[in-house]
VOGU-519484 format. One line per 5 residues: for each residue x, y, z of C-alpha. Coordinates in steps of 0.25 Angstrom, whole numbers, m for minus. Layout:
% residues N
X Y Z  ... .
END
This chain:
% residues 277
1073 m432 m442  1088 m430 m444  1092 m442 m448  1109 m446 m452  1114 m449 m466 .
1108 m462 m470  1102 m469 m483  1087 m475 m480  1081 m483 m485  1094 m495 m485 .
1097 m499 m498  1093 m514 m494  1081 m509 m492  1079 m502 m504  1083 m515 m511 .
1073 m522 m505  1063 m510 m509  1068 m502 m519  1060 m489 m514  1063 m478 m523 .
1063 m467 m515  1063 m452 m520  1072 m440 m515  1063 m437 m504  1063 m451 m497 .
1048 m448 m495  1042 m456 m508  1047 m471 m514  1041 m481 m521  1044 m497 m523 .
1040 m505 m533  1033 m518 m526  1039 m529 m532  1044 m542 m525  1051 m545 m516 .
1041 m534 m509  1030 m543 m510  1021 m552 m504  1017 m566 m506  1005 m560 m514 .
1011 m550 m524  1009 m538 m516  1017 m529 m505  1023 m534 m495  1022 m529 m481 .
1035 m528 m476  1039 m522 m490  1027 m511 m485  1035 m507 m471  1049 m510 m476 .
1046 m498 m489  1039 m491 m479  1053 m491 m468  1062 m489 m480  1052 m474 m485 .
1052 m468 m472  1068 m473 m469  1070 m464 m485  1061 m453 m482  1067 m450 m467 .
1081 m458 m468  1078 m465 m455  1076 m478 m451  1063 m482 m448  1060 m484 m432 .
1044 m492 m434  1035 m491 m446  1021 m496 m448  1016 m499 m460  1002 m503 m464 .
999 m511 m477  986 m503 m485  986 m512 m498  991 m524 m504  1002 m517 m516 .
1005 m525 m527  1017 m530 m530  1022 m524 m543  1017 m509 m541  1025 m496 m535 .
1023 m492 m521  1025 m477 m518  1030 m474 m504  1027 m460 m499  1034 m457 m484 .
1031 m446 m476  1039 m441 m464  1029 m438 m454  1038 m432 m444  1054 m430 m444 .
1063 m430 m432  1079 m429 m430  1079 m443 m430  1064 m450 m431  1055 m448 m442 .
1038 m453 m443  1035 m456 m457  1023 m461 m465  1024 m469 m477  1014 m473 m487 .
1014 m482 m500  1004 m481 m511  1003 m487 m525  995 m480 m533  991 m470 m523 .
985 m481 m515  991 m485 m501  998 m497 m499  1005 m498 m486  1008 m485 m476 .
1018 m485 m465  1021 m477 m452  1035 m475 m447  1046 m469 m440  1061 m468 m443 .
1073 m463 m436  1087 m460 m434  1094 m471 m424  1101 m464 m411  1115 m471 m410 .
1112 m468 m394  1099 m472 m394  1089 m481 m384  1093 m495 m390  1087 m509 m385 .
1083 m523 m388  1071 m528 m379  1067 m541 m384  1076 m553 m387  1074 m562 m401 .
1070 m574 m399  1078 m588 m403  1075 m594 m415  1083 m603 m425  1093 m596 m433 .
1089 m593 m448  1097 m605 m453  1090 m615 m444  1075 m609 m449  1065 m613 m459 .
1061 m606 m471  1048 m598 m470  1037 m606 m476  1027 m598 m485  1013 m601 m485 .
1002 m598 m497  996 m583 m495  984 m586 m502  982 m602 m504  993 m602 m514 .
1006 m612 m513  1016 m605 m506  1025 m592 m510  1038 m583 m506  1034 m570 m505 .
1041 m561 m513  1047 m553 m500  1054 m566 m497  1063 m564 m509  1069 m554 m501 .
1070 m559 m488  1068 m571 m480  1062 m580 m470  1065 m592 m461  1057 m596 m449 .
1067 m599 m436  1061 m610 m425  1058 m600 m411  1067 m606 m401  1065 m596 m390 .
1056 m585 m389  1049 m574 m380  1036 m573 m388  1024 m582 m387  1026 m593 m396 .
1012 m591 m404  1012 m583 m417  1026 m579 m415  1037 m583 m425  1051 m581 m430 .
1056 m578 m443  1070 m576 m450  1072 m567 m459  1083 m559 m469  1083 m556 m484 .
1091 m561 m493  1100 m548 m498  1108 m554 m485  1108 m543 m476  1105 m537 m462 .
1090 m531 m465  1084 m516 m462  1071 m511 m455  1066 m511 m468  1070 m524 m472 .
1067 m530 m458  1051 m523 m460  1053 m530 m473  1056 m545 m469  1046 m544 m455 .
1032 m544 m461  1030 m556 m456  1022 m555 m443  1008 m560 m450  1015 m573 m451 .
1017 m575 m436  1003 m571 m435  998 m583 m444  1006 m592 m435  1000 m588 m422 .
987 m592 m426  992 m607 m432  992 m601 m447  1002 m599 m459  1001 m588 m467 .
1000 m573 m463  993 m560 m466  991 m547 m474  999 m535 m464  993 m524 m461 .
1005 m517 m455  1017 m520 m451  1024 m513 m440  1040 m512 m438  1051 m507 m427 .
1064 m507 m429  1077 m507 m423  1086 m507 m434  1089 m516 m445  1096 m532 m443 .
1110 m534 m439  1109 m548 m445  1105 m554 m461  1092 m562 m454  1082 m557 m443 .
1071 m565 m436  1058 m560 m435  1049 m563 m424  1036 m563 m427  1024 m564 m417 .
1011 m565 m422  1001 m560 m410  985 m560 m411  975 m561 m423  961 m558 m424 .
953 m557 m435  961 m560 m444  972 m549 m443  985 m552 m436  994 m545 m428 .
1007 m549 m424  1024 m545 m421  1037 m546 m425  1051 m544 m420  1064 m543 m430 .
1078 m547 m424  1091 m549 m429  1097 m562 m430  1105 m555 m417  1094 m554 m409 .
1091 m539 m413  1079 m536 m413  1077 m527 m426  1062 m523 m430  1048 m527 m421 .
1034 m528 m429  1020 m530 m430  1010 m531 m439  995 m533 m443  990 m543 m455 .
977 m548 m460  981 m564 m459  974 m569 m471  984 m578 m476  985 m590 m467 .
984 m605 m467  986 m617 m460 .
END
């Protein structure tokens, strides 16, 4: 992979997670401290995917094309993560790269990915239309719900960024288990891949609500595509929670710009544990 002059991972990302990366770009390490947390103290999921996107963009200064990552443990909030990349395979302008994240030698979370170098002539199209929803000034506030019988909390990733929940006014998708969500954080700006991973780890949510619930679940992986990053401060995530059985959920999301670009799609696994009436 040849890839041009450039400077990744952003430096907005980097103030959301200071990764400190050495000369190499293979091997960082973050402290995990909020806002990368989760209602509970402990990592947060799309803090996992966006550190994951933000190692392979230093270690192969591309941008990255998809990414899985897959949640091993639950890391504690207050310790150091160590983030070791490996470039599998290196092309002129696409790289296959393997991260891993381990605190004390102990697996926490691992991610598959590719990144590449955008051809300015290259195959360019959008295929699905967003749908309508009521703009971010006419849409309520995200409620929280308690994770474990407790009164309800702001989870510490929300210092970063945050939520409102439009009404769906017109929509392609079947009505059941699908919702919408805005979303932006509160530095002001248009977000990255990165920061989009980041803000979209929300599709165990929609799950919970196609089966009558509140509440949501414990990922297992989240799953991400992207198209580049927002033209616009907020973008809507359309969330689509599809089946359930035995307790683990699976489900979708699509991110657009408040243009109607549509930006990132996703989906995701999660042991739904926390839900109520």
């Amino acid at each position: 992979m040849t890839p041009p002059a450039r400077d990744l991972p952003r430096r907005d990302d980097l103030d959301l997670i200071p990764l400190d990366i050495d000369e190499s770009g293979t091997r960082s390490s973050f402290l995990l401290e909020a806002p990368l947390l989760r209602h509970d103290g402990a990592l947060y999921g799309g803090t996992a995917i966006a550190a994951s996107m933000m190692a392979m963009e230093a270690a192969s200064q591309g941008e990255v094309q998809w990414i899985t990552t897959q949640f091993v443990a639950p890391a504690p909030g207050g310790r150091m993560i160590e983030v070791h990349t490996e470039v599998l395979a290196s092309g002129r302008r696409t790289a296959q790269l393997r991260v891993e994240a381990t605190i004390d030698g102990e697996v926490m979370f691992a991610s598959l990915g590719s990144t590449g170098v955008p051809r300015e002539d290259g195959l360019t199209g959008q295929f699905e239309t967003m749908p309508v929803v009521t703009p971010p000034e006419e849409s309520a506030p995200r409620m929280h719900g308690p994770p474990r019988g407790e009164a309800p909390t702001e989870p510490a990733w929300e210092r970063a960024c945050e939520y409102l929940v439009p009404e769906i006014l017109e929509s392609d998708r079947p009505a059941a288990g699908t919702m919408a969500m805005w979303t932006r954080f509160r530095h002001g700006r248009p977000m990255s891949p990165a920061q989009i991973a980041f803000a979209a780890d929300m599709v165990p949510v929609a799950i919970a609500r196609g089966a009558n619930k509140m509440g949501a679940g414990t990922s297992l992986d989240n799953s991400m595509r992207f198209a580049g990053g927002s033209d616009t401060e907020w973008v809507l995530l359309e969330l689509q929670g599809n089946m359930a059985a035995g307790g683990y959920g699976h489900g979708l999301v699509r991110v657009w710009s408040q243009s109607g670009k549509l930006l990132a799609v996703g989906s995701q696994t999660a042991s739904m544990v926390y839900l109520f009436d």
